[in-house]
PDB file of N, CA, C and O in Angstrom, chain B, residues numbered from 101:
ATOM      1  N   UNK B 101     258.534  75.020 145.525  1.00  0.00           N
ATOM      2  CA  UNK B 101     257.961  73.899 144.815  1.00  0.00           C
ATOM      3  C   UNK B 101     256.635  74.346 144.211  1.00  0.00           C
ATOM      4  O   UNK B 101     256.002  75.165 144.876  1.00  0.00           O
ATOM      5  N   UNK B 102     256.089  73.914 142.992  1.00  0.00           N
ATOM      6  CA  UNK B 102     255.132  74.300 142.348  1.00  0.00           C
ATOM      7  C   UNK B 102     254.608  73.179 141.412  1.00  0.00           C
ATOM      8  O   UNK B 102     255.364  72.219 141.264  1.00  0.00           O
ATOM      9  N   UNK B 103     253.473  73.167 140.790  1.00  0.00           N
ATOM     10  CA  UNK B 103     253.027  72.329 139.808  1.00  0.00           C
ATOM     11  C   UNK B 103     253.297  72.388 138.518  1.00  0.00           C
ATOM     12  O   UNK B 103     252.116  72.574 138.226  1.00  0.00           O
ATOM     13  N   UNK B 104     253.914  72.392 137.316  1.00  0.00           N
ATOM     14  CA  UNK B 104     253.573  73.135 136.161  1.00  0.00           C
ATOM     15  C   UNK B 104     252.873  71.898 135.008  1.00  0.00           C
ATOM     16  O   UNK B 104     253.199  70.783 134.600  1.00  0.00           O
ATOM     17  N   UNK B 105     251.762  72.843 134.806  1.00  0.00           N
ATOM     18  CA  UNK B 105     251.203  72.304 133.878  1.00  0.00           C
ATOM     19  C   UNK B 105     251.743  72.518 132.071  1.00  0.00           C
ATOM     20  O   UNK B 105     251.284  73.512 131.510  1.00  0.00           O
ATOM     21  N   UNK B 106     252.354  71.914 131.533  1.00  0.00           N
ATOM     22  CA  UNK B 106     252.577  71.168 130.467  1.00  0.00           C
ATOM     23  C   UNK B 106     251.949  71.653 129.044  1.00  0.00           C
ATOM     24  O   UNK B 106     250.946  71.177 128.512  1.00  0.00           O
ATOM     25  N   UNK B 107     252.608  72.501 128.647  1.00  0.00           N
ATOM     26  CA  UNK B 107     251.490  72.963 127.380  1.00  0.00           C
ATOM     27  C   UNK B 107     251.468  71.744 126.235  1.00  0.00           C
ATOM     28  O   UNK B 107     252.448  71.037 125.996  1.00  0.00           O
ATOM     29  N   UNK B 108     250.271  71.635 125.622  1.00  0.00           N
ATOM     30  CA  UNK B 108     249.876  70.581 124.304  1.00  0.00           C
ATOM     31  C   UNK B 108     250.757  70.269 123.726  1.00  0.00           C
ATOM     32  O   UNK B 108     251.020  69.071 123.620  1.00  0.00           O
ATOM     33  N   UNK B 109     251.445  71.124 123.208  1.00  0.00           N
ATOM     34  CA  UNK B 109     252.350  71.091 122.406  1.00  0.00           C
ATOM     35  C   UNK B 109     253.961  70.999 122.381  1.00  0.00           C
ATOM     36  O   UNK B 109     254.768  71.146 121.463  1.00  0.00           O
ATOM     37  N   UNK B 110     254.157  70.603 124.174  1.00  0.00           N
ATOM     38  CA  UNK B 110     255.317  70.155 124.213  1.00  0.00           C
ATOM     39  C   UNK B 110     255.507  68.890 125.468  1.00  0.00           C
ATOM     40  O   UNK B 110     256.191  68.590 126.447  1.00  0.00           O
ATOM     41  N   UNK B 111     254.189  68.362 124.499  1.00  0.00           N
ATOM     42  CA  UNK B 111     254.009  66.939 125.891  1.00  0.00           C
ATOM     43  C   UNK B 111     255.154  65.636 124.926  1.00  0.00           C
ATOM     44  O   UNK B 111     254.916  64.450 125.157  1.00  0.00           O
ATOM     45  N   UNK B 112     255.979  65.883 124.205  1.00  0.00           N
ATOM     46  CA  UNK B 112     256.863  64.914 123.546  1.00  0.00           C
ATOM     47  C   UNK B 112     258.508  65.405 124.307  1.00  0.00           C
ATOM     48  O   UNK B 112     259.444  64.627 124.491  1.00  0.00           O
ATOM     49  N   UNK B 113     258.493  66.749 124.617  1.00  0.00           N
ATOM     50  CA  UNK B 113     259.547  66.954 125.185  1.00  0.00           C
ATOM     51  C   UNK B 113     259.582  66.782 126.329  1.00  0.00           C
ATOM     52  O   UNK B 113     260.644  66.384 126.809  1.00  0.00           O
ATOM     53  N   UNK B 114     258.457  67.011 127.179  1.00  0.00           N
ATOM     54  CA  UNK B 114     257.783  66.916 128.716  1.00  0.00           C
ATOM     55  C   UNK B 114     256.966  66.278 128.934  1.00  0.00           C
ATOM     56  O   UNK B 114     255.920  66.758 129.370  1.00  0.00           O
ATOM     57  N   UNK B 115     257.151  64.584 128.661  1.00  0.00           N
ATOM     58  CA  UNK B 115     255.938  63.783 128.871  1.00  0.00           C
ATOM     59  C   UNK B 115     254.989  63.700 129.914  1.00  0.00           C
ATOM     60  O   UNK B 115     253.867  63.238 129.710  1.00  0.00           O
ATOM     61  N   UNK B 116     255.348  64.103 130.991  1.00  0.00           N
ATOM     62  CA  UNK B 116     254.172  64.522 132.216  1.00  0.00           C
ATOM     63  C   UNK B 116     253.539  65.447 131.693  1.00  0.00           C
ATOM     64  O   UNK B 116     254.087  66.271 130.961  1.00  0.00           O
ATOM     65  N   UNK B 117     251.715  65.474 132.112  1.00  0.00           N
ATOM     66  CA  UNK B 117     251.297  66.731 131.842  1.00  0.00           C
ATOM     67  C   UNK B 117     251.264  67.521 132.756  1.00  0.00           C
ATOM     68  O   UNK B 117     250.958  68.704 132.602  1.00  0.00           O
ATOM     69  N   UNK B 118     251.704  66.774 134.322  1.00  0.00           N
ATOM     70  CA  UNK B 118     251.908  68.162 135.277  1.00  0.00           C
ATOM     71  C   UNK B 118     253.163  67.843 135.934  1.00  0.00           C
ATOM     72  O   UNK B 118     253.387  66.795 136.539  1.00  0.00           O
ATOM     73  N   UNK B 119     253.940  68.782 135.780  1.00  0.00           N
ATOM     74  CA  UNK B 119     255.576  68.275 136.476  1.00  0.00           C
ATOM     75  C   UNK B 119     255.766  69.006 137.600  1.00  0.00           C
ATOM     76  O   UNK B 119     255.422  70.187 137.589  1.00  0.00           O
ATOM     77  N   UNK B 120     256.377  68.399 138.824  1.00  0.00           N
ATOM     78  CA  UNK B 120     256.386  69.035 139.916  1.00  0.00           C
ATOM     79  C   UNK B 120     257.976  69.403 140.506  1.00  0.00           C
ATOM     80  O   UNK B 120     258.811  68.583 140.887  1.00  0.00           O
ATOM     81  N   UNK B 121     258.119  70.965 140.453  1.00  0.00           N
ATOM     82  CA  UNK B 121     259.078  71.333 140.215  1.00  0.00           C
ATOM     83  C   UNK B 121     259.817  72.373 141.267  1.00  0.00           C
ATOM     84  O   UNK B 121     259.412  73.515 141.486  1.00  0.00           O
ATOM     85  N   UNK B 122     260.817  71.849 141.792  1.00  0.00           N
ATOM     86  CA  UNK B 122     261.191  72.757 143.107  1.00  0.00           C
ATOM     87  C   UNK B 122     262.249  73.241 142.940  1.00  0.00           C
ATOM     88  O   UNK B 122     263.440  72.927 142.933  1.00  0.00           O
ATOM     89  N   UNK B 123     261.219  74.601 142.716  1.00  0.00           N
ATOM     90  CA  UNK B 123     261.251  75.817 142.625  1.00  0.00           C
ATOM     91  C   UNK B 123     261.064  76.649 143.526  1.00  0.00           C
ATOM     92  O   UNK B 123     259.895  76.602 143.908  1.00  0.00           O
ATOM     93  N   UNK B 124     261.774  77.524 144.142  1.00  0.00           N
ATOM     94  CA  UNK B 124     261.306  79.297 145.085  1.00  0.00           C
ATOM     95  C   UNK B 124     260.598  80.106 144.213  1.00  0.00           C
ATOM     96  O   UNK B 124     259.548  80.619 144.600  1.00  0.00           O
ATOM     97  N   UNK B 125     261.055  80.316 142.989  1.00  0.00           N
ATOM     98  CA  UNK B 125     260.474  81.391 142.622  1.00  0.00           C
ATOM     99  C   UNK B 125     260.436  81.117 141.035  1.00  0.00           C
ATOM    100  O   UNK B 125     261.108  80.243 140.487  1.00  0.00           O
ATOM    101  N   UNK B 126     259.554  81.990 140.381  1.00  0.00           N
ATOM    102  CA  UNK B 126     259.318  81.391 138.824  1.00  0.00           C
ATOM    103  C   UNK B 126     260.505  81.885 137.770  1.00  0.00           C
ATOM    104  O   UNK B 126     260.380  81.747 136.553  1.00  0.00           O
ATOM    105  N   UNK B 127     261.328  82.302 138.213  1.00  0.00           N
ATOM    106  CA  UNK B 127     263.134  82.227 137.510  1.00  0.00           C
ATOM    107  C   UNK B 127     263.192  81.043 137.361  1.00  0.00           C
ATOM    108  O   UNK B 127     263.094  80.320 136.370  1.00  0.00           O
ATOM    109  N   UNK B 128     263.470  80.745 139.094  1.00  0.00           N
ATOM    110  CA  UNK B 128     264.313  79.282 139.729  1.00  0.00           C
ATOM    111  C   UNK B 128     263.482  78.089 138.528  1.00  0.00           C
ATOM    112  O   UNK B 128     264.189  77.196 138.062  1.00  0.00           O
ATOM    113  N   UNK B 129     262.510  78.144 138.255  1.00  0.00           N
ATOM    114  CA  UNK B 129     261.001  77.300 137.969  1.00  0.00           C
ATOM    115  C   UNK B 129     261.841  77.619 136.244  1.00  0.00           C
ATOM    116  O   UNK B 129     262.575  76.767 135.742  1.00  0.00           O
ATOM    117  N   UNK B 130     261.607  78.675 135.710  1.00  0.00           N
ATOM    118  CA  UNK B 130     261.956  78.734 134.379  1.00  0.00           C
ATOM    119  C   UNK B 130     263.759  78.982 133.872  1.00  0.00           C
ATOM    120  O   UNK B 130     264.161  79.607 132.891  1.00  0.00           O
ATOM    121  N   UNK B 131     264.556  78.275 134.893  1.00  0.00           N
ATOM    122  CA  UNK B 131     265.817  78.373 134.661  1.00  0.00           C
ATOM    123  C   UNK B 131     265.623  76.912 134.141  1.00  0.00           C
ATOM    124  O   UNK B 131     265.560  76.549 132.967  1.00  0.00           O
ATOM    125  N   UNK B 132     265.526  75.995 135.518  1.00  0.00           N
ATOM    126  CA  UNK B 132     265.348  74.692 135.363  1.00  0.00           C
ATOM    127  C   UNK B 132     264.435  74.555 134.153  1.00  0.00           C
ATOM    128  O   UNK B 132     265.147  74.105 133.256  1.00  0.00           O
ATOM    129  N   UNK B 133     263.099  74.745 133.670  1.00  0.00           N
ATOM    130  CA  UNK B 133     262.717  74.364 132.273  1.00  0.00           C
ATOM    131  C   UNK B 133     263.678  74.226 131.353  1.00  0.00           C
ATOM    132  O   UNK B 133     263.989  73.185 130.774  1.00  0.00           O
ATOM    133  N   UNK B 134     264.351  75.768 131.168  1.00  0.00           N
ATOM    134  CA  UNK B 134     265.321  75.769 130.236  1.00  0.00           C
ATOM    135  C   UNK B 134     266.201  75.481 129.780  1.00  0.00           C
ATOM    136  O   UNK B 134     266.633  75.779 128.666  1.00  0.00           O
ATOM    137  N   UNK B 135     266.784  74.608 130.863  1.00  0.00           N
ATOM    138  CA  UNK B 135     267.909  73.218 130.983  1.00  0.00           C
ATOM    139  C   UNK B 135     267.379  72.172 130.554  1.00  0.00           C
ATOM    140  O   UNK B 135     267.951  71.803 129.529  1.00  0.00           O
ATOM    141  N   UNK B 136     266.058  71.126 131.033  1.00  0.00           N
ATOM    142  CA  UNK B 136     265.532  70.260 130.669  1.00  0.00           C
ATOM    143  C   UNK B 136     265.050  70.696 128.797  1.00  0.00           C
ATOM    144  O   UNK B 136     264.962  69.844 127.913  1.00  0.00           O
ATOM    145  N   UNK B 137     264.923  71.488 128.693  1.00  0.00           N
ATOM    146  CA  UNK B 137     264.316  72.079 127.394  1.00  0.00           C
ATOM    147  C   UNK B 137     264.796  71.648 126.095  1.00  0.00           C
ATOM    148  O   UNK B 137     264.350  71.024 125.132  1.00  0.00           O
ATOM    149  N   UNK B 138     266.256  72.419 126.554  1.00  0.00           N
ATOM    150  CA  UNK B 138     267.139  72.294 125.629  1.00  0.00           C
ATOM    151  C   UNK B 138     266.760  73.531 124.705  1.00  0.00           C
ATOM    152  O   UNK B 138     265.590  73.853 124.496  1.00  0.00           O
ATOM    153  N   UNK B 139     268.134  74.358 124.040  1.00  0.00           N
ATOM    154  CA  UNK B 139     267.754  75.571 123.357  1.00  0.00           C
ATOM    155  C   UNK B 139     266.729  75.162 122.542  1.00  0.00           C
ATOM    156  O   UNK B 139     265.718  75.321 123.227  1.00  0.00           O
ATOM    157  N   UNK B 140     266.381  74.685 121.373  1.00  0.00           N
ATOM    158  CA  UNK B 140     265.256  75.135 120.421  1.00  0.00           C
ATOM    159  C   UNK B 140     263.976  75.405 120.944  1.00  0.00           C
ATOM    160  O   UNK B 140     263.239  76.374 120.760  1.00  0.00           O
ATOM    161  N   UNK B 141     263.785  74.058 121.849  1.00  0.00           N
ATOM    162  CA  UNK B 141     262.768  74.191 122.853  1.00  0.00           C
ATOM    163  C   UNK B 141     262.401  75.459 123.663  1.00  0.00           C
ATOM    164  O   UNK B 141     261.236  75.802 123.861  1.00  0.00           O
ATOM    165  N   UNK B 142     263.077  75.875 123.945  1.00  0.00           N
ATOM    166  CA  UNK B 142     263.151  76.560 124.931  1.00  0.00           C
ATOM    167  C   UNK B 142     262.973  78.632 124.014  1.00  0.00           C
ATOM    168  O   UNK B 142     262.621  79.690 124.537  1.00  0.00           O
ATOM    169  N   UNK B 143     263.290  78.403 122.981  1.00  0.00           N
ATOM    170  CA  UNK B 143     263.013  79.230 122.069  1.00  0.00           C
ATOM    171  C   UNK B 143     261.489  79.635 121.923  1.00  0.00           C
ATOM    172  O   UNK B 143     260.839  80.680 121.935  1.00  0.00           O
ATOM    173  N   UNK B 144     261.302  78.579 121.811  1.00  0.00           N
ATOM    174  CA  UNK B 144     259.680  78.760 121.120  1.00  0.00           C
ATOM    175  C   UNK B 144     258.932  78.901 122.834  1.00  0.00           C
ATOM    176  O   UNK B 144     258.018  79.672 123.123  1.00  0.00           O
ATOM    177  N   UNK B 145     259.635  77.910 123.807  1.00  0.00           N
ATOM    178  CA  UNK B 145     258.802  77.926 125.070  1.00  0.00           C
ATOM    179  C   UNK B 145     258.849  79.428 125.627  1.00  0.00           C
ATOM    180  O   UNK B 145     257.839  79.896 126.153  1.00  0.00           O
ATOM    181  N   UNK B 146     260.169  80.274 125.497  1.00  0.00           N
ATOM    182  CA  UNK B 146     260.242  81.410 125.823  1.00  0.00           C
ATOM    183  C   UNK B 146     259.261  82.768 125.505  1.00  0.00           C
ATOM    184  O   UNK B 146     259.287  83.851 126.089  1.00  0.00           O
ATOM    185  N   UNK B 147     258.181  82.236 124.112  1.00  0.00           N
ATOM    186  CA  UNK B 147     257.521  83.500 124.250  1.00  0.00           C
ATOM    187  C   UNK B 147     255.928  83.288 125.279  1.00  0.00           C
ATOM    188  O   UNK B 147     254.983  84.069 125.396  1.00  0.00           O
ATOM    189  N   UNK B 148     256.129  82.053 125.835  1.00  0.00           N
ATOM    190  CA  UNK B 148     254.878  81.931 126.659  1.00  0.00           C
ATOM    191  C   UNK B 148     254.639  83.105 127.678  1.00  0.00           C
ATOM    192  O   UNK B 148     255.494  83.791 128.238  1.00  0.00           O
ATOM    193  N   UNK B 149     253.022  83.181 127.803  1.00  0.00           N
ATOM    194  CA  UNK B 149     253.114  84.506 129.001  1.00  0.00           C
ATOM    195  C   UNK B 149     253.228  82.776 130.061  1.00  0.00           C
ATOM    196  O   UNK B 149     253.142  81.609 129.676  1.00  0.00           O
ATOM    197  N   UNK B 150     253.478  83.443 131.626  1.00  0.00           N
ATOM    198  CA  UNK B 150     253.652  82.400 132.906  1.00  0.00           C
ATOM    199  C   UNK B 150     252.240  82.938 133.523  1.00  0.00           C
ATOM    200  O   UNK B 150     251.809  84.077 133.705  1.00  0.00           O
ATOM    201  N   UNK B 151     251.743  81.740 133.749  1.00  0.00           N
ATOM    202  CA  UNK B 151     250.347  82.444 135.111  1.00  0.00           C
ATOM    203  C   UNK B 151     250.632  81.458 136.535  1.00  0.00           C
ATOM    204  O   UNK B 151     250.546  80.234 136.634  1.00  0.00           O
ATOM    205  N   UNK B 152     250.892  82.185 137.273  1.00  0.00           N
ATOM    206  CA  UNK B 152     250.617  81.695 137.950  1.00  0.00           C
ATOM    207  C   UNK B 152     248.796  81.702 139.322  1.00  0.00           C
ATOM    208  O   UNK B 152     248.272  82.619 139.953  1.00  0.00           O
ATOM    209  N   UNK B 153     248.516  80.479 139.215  1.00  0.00           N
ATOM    210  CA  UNK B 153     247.217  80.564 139.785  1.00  0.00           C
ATOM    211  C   UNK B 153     246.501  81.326 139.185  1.00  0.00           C
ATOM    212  O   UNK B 153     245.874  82.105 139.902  1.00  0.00           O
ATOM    213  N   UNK B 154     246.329  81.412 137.972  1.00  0.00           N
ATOM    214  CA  UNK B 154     245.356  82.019 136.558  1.00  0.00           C
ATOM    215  C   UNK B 154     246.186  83.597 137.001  1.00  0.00           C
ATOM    216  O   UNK B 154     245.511  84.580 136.695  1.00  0.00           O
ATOM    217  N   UNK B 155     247.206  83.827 137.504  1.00  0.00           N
ATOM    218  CA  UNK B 155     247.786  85.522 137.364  1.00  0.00           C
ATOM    219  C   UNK B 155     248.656  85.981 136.728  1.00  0.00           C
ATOM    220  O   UNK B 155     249.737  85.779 137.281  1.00  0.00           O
ATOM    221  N   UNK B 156     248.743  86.551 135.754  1.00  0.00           N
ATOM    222  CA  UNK B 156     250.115  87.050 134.757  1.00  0.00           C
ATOM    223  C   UNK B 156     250.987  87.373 135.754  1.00  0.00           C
ATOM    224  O   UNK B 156     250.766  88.266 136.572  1.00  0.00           O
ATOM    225  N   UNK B 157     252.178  86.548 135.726  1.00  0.00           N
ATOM    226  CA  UNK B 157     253.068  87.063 136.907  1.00  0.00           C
ATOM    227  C   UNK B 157     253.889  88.118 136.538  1.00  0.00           C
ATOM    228  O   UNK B 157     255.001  88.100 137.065  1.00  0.00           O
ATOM    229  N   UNK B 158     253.610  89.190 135.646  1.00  0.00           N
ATOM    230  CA  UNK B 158     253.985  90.575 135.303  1.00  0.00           C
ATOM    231  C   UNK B 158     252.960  91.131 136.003  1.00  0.00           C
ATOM    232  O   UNK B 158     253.340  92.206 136.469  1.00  0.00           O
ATOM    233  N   UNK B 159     251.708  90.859 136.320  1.00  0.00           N
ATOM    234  CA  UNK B 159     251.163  91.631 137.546  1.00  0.00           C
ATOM    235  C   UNK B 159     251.384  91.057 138.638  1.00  0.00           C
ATOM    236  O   UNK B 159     250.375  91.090 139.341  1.00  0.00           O
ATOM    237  N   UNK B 160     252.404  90.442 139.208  1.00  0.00           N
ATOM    238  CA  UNK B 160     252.522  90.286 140.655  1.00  0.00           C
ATOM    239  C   UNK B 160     254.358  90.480 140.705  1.00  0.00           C
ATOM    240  O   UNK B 160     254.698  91.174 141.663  1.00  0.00           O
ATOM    241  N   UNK B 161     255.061  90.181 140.185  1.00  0.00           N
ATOM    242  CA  UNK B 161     256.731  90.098 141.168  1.00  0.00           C
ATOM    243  C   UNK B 161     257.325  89.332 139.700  1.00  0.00           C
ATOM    244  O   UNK B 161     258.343  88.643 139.758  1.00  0.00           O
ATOM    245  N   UNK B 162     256.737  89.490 138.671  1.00  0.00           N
ATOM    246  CA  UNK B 162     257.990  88.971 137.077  1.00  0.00           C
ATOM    247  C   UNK B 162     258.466  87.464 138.148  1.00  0.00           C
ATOM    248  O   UNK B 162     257.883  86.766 138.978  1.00  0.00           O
ATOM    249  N   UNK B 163     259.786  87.512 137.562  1.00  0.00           N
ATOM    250  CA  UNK B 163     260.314  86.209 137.837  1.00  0.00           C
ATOM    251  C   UNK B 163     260.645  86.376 139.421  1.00  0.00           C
ATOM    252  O   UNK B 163     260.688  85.248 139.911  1.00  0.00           O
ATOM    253  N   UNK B 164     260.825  87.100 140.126  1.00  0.00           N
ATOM    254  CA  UNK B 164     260.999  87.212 141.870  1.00  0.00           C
ATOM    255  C   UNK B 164     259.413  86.581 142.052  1.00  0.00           C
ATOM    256  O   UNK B 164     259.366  86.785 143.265  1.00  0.00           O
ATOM    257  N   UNK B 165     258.037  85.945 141.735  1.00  0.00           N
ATOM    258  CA  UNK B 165     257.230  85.484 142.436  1.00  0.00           C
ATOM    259  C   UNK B 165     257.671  84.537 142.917  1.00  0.00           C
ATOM    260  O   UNK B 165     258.444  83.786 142.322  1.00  0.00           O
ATOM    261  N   UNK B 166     257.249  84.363 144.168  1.00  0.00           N
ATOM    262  CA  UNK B 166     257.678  83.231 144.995  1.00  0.00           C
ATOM    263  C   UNK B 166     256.644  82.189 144.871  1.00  0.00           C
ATOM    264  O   UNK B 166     255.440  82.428 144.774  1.00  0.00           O
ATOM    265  N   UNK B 167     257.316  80.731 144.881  1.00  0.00           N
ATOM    266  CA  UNK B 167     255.785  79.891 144.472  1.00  0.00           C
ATOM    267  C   UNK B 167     256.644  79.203 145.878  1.00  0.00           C
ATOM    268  O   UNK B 167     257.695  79.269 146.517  1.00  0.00           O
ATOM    269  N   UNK B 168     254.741  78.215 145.756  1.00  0.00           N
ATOM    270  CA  UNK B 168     254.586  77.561 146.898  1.00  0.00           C
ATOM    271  C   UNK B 168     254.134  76.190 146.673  1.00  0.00           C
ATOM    272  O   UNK B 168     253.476  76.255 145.635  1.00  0.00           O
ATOM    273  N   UNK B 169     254.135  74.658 147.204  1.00  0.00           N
ATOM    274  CA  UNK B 169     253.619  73.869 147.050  1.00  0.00           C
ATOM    275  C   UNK B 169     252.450  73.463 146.619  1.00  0.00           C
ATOM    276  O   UNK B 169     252.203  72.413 146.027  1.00  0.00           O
ATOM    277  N   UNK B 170     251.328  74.779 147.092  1.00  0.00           N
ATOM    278  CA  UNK B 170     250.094  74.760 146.124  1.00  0.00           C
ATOM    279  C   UNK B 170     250.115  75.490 145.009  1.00  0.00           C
ATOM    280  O   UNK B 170     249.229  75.198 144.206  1.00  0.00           O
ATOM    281  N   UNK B 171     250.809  76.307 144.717  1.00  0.00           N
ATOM    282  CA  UNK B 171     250.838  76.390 143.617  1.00  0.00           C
ATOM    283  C   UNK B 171     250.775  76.041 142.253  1.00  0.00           C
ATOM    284  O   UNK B 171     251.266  74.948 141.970  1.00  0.00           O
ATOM    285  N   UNK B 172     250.230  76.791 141.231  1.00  0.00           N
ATOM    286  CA  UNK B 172     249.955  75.975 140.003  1.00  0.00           C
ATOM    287  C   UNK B 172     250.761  77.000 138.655  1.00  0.00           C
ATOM    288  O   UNK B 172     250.785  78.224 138.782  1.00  0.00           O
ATOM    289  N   UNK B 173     251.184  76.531 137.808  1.00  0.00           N
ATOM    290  CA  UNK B 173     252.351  77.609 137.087  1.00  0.00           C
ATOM    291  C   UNK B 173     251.392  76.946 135.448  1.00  0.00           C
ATOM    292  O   UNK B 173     251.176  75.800 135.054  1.00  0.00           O
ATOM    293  N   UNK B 174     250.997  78.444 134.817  1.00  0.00           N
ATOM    294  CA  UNK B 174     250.720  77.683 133.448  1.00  0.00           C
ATOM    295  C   UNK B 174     251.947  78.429 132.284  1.00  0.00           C
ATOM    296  O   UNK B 174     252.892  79.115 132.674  1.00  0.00           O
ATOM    297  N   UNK B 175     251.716  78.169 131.112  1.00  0.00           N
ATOM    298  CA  UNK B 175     252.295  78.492 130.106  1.00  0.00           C
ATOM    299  C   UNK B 175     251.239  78.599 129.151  1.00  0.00           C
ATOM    300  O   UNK B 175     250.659  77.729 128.502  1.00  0.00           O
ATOM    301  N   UNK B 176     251.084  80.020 129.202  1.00  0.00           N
ATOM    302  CA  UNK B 176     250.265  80.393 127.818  1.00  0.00           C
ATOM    303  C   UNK B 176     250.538  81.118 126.883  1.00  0.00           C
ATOM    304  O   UNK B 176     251.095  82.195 127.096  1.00  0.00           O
ATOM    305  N   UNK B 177     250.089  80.552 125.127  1.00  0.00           N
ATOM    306  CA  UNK B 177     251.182  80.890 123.897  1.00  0.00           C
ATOM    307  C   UNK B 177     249.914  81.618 123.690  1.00  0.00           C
ATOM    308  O   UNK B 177     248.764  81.181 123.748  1.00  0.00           O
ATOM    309  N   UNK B 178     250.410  83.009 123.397  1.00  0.00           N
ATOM    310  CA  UNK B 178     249.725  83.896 122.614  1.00  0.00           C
ATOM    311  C   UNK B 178     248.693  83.337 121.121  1.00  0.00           C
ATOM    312  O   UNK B 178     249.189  82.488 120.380  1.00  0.00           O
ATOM    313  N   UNK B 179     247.545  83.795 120.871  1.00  0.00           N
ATOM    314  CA  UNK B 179     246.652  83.266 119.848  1.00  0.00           C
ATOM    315  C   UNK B 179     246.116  85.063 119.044  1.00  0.00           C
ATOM    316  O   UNK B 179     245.803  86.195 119.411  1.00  0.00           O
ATOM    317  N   UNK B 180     246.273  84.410 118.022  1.00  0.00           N
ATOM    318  CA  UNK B 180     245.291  85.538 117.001  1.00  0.00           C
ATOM    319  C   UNK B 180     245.333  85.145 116.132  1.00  0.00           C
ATOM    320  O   UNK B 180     245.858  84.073 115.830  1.00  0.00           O
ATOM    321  N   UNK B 181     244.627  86.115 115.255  1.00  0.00           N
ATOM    322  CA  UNK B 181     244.093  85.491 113.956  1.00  0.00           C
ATOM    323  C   UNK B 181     242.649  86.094 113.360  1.00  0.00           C
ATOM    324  O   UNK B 181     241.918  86.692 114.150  1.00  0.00           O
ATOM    325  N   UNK B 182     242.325  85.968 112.256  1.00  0.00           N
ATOM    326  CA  UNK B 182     241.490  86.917 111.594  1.00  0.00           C
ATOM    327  C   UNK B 182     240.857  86.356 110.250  1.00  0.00           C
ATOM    328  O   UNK B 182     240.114  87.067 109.573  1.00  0.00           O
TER     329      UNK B 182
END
């Protein structure tokens, strides 16, 4: 089970801004998104990096991290520009 916080820009598809989601691990966590999602959604949601507890979970265990009730799961969309 984990928290996920809700990016800006898909609070019309995911009207909670924090959904609480039980989950083992951030697969289990981003399988289920991707069902509720629905493909297009889930297109654009797919290039998010995942943090969990502010940590790129490519530095800890990819999708095998195991989350926990305190846990907090973000979705962050890459930015640049010039």
């Amino acid at each position: 089970m984990a928290r996920l916080v809700v990016p800006f820009g898909f609070q019309k598809v995911f009207p909670e801004r924090v959904m609480v989601m039980e989950a083992a691990s951030v697969g289990q966590l981003m399988a289920q998104l991707r069902a509720r999602a629905g493909e297009d959604n889930w297109k654009k949601l797919a290039r998010a990096f995942v943090l969990v507890n502010g940590v790129a979970v490519s530095r800890l265990q990819g999708n095998n991290t195991p989350l926990s009730q305190q846990d907090e799961v973000w979705l962050v969309f890459p930015a640049g520009g010039g």
